[in-house]
Backbone as numpy.savetxt, mean C-alpha at the origin, in Angstrom:
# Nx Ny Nz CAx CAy CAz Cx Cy Cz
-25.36 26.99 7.63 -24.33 27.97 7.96 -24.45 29.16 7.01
-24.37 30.23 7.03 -24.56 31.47 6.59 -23.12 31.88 6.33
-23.55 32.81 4.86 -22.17 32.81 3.93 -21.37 33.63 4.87
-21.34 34.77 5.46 -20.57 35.38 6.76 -19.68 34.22 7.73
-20.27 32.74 7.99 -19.66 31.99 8.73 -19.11 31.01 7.90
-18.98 30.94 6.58 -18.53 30.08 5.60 -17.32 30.82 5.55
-17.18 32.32 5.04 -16.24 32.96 4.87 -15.07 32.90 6.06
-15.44 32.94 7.03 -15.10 33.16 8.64 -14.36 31.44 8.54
-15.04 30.65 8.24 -14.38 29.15 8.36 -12.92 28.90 7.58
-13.29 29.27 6.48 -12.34 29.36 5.44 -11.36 29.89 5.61
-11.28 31.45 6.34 -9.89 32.30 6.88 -9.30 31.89 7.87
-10.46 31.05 8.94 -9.96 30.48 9.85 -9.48 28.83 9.51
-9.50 28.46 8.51 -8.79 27.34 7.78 -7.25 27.72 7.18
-7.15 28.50 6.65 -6.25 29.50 5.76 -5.16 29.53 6.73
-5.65 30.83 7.93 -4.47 31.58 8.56 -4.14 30.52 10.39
-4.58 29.90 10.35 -4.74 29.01 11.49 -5.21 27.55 11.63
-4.62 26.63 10.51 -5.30 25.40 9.93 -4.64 24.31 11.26
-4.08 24.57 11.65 -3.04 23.70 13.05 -4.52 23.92 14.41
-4.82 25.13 14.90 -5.94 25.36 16.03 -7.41 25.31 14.98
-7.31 25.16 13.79 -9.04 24.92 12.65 -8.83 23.16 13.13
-7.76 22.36 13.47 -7.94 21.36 13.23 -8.42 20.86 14.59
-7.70 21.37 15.48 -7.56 20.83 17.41 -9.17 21.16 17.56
-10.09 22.39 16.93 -11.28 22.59 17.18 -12.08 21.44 16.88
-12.23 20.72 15.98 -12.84 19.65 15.06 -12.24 18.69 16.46
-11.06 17.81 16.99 -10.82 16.72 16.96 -11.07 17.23 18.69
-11.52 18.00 19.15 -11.84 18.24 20.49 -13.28 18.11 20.88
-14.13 18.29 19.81 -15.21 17.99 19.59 -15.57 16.22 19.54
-14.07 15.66 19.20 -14.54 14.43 18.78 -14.63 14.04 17.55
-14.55 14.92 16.30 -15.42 14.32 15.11 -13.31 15.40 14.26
-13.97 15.20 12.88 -12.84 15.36 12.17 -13.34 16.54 10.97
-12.43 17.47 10.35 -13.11 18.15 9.92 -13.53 18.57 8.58
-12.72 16.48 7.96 -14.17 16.25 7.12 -15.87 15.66 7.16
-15.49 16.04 8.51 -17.17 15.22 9.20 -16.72 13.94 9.44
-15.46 13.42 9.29 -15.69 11.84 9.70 -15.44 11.26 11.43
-16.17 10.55 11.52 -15.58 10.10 13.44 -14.28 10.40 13.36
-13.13 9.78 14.92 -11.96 9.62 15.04 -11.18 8.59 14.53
-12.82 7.25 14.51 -12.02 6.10 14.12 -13.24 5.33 12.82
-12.93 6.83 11.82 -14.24 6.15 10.64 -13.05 6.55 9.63
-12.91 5.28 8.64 -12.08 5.08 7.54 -12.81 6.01 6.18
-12.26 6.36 5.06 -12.83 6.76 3.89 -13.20 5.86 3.41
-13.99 6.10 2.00 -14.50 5.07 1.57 -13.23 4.55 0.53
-13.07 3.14 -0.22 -12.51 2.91 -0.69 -13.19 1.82 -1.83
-12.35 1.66 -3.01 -12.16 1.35 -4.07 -11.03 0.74 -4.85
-11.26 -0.31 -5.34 -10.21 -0.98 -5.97 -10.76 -1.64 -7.58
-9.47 -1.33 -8.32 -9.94 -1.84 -9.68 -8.74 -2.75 -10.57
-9.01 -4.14 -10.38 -8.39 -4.89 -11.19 -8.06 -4.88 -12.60
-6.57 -4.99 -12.54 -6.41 -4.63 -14.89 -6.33 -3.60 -15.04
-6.50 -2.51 -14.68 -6.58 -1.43 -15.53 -5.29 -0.89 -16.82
-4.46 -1.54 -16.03 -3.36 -1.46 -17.04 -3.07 -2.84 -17.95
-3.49 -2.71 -19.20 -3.93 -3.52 -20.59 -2.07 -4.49 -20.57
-1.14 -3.23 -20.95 -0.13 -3.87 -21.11 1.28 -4.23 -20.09
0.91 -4.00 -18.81 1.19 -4.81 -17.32 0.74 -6.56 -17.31
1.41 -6.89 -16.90 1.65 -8.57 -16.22 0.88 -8.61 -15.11
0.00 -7.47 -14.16 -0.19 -7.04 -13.59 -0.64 -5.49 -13.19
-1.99 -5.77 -12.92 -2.11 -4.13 -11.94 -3.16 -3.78 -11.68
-3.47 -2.53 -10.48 -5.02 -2.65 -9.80 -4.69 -0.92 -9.59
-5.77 -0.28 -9.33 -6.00 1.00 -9.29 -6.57 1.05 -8.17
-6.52 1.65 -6.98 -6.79 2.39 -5.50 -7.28 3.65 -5.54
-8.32 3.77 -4.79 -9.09 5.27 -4.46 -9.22 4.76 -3.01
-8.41 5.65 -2.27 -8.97 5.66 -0.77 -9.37 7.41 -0.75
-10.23 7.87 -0.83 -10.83 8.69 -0.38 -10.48 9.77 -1.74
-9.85 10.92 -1.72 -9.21 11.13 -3.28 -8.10 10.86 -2.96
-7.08 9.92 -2.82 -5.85 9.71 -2.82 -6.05 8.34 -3.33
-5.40 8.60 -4.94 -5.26 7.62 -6.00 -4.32 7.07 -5.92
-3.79 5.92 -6.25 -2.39 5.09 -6.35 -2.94 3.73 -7.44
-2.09 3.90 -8.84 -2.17 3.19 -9.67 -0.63 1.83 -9.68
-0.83 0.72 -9.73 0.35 -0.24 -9.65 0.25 -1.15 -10.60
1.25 -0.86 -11.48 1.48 -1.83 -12.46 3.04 -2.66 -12.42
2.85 -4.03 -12.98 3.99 -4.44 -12.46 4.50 -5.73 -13.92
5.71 -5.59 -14.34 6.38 -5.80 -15.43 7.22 -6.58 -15.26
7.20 -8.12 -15.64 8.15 -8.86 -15.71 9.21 -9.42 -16.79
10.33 -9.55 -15.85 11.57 -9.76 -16.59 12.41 -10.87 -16.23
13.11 -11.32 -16.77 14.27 -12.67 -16.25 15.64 -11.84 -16.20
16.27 -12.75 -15.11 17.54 -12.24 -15.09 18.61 -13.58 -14.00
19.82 -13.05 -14.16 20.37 -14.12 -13.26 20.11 -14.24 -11.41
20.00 -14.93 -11.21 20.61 -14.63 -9.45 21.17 -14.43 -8.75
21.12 -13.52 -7.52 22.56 -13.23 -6.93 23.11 -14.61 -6.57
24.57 -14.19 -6.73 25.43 -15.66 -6.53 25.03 -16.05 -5.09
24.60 -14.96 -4.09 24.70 -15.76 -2.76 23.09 -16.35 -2.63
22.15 -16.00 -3.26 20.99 -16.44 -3.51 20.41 -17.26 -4.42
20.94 -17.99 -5.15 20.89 -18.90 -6.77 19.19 -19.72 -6.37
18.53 -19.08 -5.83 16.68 -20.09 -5.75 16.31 -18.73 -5.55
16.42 -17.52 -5.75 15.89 -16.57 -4.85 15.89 -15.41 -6.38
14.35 -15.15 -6.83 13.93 -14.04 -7.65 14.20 -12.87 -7.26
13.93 -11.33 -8.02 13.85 -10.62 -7.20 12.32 -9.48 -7.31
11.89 -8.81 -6.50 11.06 -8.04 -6.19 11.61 -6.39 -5.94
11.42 -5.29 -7.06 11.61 -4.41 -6.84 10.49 -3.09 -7.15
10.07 -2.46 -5.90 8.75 -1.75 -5.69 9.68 -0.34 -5.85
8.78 0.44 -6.79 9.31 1.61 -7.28 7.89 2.58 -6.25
8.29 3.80 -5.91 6.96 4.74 -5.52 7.00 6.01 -6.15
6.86 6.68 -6.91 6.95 7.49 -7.62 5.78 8.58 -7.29
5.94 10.10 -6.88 5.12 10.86 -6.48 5.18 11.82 -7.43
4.65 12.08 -8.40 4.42 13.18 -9.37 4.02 14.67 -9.07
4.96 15.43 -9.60 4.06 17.28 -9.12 2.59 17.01 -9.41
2.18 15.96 -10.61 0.46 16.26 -10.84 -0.42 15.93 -9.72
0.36 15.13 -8.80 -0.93 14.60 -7.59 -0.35 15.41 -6.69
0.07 16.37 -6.51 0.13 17.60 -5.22 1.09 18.57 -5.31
0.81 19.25 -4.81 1.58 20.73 -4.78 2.74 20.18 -3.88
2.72 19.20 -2.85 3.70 19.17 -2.14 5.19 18.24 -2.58
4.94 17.62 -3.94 5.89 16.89 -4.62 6.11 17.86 -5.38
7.84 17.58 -5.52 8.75 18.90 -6.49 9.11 17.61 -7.63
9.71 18.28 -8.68 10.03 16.90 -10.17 11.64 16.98 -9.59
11.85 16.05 -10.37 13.33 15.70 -9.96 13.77 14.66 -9.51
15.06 14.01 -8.37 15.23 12.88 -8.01 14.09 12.51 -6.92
14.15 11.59 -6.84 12.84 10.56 -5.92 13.03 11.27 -4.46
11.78 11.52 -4.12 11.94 12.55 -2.55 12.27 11.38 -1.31
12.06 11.97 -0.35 12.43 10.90 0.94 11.32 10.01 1.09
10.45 10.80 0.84 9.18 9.90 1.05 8.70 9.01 0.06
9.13 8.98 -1.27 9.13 7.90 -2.11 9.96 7.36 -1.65
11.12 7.42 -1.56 12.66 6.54 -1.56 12.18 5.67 -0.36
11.65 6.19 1.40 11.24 5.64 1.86 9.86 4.23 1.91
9.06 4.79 0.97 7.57 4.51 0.79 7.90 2.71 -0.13
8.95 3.69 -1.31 9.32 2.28 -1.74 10.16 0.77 -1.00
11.03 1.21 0.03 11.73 0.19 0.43 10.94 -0.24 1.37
9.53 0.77 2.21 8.46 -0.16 3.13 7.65 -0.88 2.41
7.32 -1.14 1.35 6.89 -2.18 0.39 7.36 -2.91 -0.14
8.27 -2.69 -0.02 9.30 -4.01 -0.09 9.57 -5.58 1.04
9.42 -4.16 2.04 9.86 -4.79 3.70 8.14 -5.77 3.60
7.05 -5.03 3.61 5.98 -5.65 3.28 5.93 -7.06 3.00
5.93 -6.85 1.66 5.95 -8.04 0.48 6.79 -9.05 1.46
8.24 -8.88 1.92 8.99 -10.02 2.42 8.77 -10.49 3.85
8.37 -9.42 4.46 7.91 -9.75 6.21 6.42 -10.13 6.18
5.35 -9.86 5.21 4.12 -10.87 5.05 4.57 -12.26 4.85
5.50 -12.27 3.61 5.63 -13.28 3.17 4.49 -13.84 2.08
3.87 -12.25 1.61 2.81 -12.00 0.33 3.80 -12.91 -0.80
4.97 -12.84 -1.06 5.29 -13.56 -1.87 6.67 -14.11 -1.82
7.21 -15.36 -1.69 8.37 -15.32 -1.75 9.18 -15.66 -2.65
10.75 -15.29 -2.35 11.44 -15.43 -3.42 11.69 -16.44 -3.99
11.45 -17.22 -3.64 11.94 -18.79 -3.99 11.20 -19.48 -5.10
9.85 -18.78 -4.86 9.15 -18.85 -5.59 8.76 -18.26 -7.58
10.02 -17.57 -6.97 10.59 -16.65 -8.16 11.54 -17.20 -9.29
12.28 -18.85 -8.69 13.15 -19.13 -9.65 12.67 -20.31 -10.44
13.43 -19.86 -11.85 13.27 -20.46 -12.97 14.18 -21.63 -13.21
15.46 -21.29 -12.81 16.26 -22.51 -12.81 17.58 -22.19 -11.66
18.00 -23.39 -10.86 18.35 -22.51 -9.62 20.25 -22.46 -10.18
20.41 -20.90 -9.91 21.98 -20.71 -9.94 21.50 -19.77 -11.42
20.66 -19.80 -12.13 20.69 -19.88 -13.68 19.91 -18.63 -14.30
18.54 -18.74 -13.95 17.54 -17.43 -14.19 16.27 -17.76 -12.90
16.23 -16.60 -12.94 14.46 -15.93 -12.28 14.31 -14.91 -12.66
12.82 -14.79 -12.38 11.59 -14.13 -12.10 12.06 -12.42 -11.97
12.05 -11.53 -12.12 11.85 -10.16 -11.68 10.33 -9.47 -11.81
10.32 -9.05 -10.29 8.88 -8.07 -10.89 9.26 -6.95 -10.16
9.18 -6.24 -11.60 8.94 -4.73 -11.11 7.79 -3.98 -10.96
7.69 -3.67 -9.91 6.36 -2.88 -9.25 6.45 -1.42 -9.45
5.64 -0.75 -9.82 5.82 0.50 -9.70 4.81 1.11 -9.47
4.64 1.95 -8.77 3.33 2.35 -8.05 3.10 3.76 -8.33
2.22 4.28 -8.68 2.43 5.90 -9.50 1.08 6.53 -8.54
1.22 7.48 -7.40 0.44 8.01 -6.76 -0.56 9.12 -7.76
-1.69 8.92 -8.30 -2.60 10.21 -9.24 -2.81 11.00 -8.42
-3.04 11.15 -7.39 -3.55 12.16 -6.51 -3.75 12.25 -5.19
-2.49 12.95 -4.52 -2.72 12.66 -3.12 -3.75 13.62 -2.06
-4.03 12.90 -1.22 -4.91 13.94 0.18 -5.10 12.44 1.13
-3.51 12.50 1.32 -3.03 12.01 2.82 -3.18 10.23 2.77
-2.51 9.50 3.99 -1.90 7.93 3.73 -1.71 7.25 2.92
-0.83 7.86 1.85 -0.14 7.22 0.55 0.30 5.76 1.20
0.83 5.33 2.65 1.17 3.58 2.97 0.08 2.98 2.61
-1.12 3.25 3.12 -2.16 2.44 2.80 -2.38 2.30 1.70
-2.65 3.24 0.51 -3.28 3.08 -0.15 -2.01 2.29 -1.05
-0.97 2.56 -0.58 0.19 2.02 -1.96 -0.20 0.64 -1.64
-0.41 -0.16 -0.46 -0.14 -1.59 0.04 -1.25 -2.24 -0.62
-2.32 -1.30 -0.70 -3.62 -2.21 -1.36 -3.38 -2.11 -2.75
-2.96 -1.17 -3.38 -2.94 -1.22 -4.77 -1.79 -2.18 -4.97
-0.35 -2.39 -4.18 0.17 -3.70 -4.85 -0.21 -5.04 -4.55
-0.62 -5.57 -3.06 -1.15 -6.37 -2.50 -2.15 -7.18 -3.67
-2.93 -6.38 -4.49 -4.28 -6.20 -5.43 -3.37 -6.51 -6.86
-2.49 -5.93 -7.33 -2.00 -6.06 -8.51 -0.56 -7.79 -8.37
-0.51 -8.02 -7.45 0.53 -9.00 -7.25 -0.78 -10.20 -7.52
-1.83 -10.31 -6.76 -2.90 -11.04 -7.23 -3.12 -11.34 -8.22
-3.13 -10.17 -9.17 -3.93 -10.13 -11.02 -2.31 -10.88 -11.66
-0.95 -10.88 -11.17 -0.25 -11.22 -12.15 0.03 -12.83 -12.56
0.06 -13.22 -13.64 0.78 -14.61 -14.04 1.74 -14.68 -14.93
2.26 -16.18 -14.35 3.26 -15.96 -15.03 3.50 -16.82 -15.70
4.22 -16.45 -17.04 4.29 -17.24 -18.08 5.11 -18.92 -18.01
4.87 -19.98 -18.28 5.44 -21.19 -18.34 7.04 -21.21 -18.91
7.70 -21.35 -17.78 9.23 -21.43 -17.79 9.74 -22.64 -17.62
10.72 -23.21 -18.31 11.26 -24.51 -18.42 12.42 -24.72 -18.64
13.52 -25.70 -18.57 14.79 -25.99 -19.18 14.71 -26.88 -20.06
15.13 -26.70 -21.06 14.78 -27.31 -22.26 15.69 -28.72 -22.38
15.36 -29.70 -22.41 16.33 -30.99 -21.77 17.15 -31.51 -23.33
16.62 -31.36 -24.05 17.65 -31.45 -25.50 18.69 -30.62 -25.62
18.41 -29.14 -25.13 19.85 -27.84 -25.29 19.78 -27.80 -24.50
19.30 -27.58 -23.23 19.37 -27.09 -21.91 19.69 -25.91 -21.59
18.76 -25.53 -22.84 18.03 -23.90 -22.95 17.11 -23.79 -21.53
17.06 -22.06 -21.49 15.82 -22.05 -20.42 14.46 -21.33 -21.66
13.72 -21.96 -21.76 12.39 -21.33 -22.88 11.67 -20.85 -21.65
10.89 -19.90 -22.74 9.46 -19.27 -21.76 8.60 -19.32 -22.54
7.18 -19.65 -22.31 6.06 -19.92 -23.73 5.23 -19.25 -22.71
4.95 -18.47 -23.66 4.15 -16.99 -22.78 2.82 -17.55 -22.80
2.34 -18.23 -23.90 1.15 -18.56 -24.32 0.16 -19.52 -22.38
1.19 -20.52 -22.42 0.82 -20.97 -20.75 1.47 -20.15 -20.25
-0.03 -19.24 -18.92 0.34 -19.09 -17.76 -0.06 -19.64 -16.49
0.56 -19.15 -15.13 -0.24 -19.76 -13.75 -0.30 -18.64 -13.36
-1.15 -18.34 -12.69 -0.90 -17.08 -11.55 0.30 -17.28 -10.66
0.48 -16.29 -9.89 1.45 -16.09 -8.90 1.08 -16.48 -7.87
1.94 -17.18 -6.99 1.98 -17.70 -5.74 2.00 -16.91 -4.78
0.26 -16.42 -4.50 0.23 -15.63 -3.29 0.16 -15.96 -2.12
1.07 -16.16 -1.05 0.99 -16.94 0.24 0.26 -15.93 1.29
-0.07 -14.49 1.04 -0.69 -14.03 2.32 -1.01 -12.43 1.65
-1.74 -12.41 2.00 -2.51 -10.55 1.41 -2.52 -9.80 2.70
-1.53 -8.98 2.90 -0.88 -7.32 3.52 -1.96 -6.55 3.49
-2.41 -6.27 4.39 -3.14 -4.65 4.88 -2.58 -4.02 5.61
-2.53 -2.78 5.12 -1.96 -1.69 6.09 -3.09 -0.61 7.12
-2.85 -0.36 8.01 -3.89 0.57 8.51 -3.22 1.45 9.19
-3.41 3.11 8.74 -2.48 4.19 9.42 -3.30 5.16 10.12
-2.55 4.90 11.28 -3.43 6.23 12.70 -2.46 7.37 12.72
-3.04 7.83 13.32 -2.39 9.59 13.51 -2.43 9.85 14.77
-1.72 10.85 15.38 -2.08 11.23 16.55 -1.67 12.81 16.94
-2.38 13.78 17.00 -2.81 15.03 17.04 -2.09 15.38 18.62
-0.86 16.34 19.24 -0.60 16.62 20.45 -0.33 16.18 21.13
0.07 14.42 21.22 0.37 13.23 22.03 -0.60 12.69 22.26
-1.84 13.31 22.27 -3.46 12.83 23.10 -4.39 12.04 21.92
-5.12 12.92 20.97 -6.05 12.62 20.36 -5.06 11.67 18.93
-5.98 10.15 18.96 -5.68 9.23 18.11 -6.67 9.39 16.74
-6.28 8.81 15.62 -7.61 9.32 14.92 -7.18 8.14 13.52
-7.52 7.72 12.57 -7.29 6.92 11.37 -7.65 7.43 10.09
-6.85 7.00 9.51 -6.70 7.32 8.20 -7.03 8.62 7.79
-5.34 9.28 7.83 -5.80 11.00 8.01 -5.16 11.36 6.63
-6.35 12.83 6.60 -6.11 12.95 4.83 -4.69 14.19 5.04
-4.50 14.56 3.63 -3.20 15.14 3.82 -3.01 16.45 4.82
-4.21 17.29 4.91 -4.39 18.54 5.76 -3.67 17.62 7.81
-4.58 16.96 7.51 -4.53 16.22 9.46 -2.83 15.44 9.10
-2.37 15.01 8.56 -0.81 14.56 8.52 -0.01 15.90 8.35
-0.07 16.56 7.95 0.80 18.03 7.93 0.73 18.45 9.78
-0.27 18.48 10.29 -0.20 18.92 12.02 -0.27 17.73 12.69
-0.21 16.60 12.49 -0.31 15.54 13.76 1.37 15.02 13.85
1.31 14.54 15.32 2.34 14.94 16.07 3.63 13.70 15.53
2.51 12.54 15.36 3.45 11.23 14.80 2.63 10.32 13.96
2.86 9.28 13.37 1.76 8.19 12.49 2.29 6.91 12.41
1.28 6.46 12.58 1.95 4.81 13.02 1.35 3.77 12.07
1.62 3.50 11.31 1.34 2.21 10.04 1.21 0.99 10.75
0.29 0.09 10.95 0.05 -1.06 11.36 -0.21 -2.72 9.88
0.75 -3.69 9.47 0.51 -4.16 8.52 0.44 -5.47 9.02
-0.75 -6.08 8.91 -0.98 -7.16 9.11 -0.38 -8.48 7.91
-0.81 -9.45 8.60 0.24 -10.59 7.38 -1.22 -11.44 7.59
-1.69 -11.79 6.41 -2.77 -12.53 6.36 -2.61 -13.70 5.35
-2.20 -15.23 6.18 -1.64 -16.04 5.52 -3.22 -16.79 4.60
-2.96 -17.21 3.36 -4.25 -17.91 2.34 -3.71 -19.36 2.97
-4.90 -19.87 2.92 -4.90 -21.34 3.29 -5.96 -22.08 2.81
-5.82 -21.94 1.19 -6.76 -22.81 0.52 -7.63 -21.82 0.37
-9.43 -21.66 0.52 -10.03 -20.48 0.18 -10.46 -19.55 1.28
-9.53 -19.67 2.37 -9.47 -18.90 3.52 -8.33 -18.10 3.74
-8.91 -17.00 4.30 -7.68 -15.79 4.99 -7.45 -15.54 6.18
-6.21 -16.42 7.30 -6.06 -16.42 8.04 -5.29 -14.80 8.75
-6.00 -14.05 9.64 -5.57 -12.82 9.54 -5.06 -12.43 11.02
-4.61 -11.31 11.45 -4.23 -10.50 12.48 -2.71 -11.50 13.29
-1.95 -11.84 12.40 -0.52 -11.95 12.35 0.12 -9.79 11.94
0.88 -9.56 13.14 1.67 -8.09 12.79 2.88 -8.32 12.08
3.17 -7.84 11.48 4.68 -8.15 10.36 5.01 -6.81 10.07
4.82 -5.67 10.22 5.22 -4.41 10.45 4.69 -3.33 11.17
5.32 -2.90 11.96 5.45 -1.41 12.10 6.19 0.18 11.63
5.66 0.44 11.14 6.07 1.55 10.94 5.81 3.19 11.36
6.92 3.41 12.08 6.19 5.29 12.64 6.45 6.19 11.86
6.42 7.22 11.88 6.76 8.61 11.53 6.56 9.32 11.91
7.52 11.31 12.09 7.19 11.77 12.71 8.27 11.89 13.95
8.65 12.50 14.48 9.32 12.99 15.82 8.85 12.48 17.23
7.41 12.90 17.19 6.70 12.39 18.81 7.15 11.41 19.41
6.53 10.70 20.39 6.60 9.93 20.90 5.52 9.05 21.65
5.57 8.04 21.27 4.15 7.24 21.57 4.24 6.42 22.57
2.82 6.65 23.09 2.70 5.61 24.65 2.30 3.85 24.29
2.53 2.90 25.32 1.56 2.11 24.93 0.54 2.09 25.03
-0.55 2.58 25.30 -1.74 2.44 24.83 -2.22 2.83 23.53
-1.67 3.62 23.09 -1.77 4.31 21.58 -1.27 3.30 20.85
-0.42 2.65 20.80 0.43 1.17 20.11 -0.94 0.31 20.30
-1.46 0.05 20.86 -2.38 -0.72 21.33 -3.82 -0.45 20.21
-4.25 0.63 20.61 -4.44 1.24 19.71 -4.68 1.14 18.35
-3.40 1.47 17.72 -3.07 1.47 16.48 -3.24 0.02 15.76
-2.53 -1.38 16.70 -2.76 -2.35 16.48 -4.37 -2.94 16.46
-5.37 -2.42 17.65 -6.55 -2.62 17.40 -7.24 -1.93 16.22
-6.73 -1.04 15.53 -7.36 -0.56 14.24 -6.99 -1.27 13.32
-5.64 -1.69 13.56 -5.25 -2.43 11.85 -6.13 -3.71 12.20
-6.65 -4.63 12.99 -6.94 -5.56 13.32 -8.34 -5.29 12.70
-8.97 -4.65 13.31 -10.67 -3.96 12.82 -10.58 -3.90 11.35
-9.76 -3.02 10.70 -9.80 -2.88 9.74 -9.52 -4.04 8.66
-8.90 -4.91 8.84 -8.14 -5.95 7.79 -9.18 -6.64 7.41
-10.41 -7.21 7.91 -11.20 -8.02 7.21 -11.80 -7.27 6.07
-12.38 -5.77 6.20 -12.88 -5.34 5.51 -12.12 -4.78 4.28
-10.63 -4.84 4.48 -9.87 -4.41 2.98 -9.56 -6.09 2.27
-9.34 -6.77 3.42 -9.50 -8.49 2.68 -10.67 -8.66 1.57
-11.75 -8.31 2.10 -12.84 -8.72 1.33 -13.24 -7.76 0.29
-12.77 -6.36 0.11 -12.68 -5.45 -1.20 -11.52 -5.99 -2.06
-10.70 -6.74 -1.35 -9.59 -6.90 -2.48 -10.16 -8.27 -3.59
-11.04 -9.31 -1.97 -11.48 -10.40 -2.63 -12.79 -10.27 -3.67
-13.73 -9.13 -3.59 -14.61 -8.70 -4.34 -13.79 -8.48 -5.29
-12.97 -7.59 -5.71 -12.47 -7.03 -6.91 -12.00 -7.63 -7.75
-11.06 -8.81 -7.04 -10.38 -9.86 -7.73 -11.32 -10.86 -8.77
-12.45 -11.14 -7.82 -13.66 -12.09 -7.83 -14.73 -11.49 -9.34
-14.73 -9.92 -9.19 -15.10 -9.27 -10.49 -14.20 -9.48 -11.88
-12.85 -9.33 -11.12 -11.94 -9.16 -12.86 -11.90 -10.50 -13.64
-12.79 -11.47 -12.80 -12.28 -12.99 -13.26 -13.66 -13.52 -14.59
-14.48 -12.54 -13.60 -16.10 -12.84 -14.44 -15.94 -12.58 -16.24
């Protein structure tokens, strides 16, 4: 391409990025060169955070999401006395985009956090029950907090793999009632890992004008597409197998309105997609252990 049509691309990116985009996805292809239905590449990194109980680092394409997660004891709600709790923080910083302001938590964190929540409990990635220390008396708290480094578009996905990934790396310390005082001790020194009953993938489509479907769109293609549909599979462990393509959420966004076949769709991508984020999570895990 010749610098005259580089220049020409660029203004026509600039002053018309809504019809720069319909050109690309009419063609078929996207206008970072990727197909309609070709994922970024991705990356996951176990530990990175030294003084976390827990945590894994995410690169889906440049959209970073770091999750570290910090445990604490506390009582139980009275109407829940076997039941820990799980609280997922999402935190979007001015440093990972121009489009986050500082201040109180935007909609889209406030949102982002309570669908990871919904996650965690409609997989059934972990449950609460599993959380208590002594029932009526103390449990388990983990706080999740998920700190986006740098966004360019499907912060769901990438948040679900980075906690999905860091709920894996955590253990937890040996809790007991002490039968002489009937103290509750914790001896940090023994731990077990956490009781992971099923590893969450998320997979998010887009859809451009009601018509053109497309996956995992970076932040430019989510600013003009019409609605987005989060697909999260529940993939129950059963010994050293991952039983997969159980749906346990949906989530849309967006105004439009979607047909069924596009649902269809969306569900056949998260389906496609889940083995292959299963087995980056199980590589990664499989590295931090070596």
């Amino acid at each position: 391409m010749s610098e005259v049509a580089n220049i020409y691309s660029c203004g026509f990116r600039i002053t018309q990025p809504r019809e720069y985009q319909k050109k690309f996805l009419e063609a078929g292809v996207r206008s970072d060169g990727r197909k309609l239905d070709e994922f970024r590449e991705a990356l996951i990194g176990i530990g990175p955070v030294s003084t976390a109980d827990g945590s894994a680092l995410v690169a889906l394409g440049e959209t970073k999401v770091i999750c570290g997660i910090k445990l604490e004891v506390a009582p139980p709600k009275v109407d829940k006395p076997r039941c820990g709790y799980i609280v997922p923080n999402v935190d979007l910083p001015p440093l990972a985009s121009s489009d986050f302001r500082p201040g109180p938590p935007s909609e889209l964190a406030q949102v982002s956090s309570q669908l990871m929540l919904e996650i965690v409990l409609k997989s059934k990635c972990v449950l609460l029950e599993d959380l208590c220390i002594a029932e009526g008396r103390m449990c388990w708290v983990l706080y999740c907090d998920l700190i986006c480094l740098n966004y360019d578009g499907n912060l769901l996905d990438a948040c679900t793999m980075a906690l999905t990934a860091a709920l894996c790396n955590v253990k937890l310390p040996k809790a007991f009632v002490n039968e002489e005082t009937g103290a509750i001790e914790i001896d940090f020194k023994q731990k077990v890992p956490l009781n992971i009953r099923s590893r969450p993938v998320a997979t998010t489509s887009s859809v451009f004008e009601k018509e053109t479907l497309y996956v995992d769109p970076v932040r430019e293609e989510e600013k003009h597409a019409s609605l987005t549909v989060t697909v999260v599979t529940s993939n129950e462990i059963s010994g050293s197998t991952v039983d997969s393509d159980n749906i346990c959420v949906i989530h849309k966004t967006g105004g439009g309105s979607v047909n069924e076949e596009q649902i269809e769709q969306c569900i056949s991508n998260g389906r496609c997609h889940t083995p292959f984020v299963l087995s980056l999570i199980g590589s990664a895990l499989t590295k931090s252990e070596v």
